[in-house]
N, C-alpha and C positions, 0 to 999 in steps of 0.2 A: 921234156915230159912227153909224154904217150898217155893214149886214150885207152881208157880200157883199167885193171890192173882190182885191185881192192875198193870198194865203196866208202869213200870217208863217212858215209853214214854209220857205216860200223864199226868207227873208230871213235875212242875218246878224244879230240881234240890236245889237251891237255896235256895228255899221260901217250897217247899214240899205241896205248893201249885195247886190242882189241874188246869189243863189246860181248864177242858171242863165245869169247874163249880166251879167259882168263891165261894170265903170262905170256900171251903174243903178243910182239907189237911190229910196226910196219913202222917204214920210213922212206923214204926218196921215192923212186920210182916205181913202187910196185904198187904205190895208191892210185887212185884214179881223180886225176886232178888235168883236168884240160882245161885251161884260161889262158887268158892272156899275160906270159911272166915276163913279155919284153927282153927274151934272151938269161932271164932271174932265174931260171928251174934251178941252177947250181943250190941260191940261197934258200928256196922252197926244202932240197936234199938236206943239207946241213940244219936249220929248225926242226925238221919232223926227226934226225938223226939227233941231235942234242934232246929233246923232250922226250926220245924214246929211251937215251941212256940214262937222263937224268931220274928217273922212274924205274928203270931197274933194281 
């Protein structure tokens, strides 16, 4: 993962669904999500990528 990217604040959790514009959604790397993933970013990519198709 990298610093920087989309604000999860303005994403539906959920749906991965943007807040401010309706039928976007983000997934992997272009959110901005810096923690600690223990070498996990892969499995972080793949959830916000399943929740963002599953919602299409």
């Amino acid at each position: 993962m990298t610093a920087g990217g989309v604000s999860v604040k303005e994403v539906d959790p959920k749906t991965m669904q943007s807040k401010l514009i309706p039928g976007l959604y983000f997934a992997g790397e272009i959110l901005d999500v810096d923690a600690y993933t223990g070498g996990f970013n892969l499995q972080i990519a793949f959830a916000t990528g399943h929740a963002a198709g599953e919602n299409l």
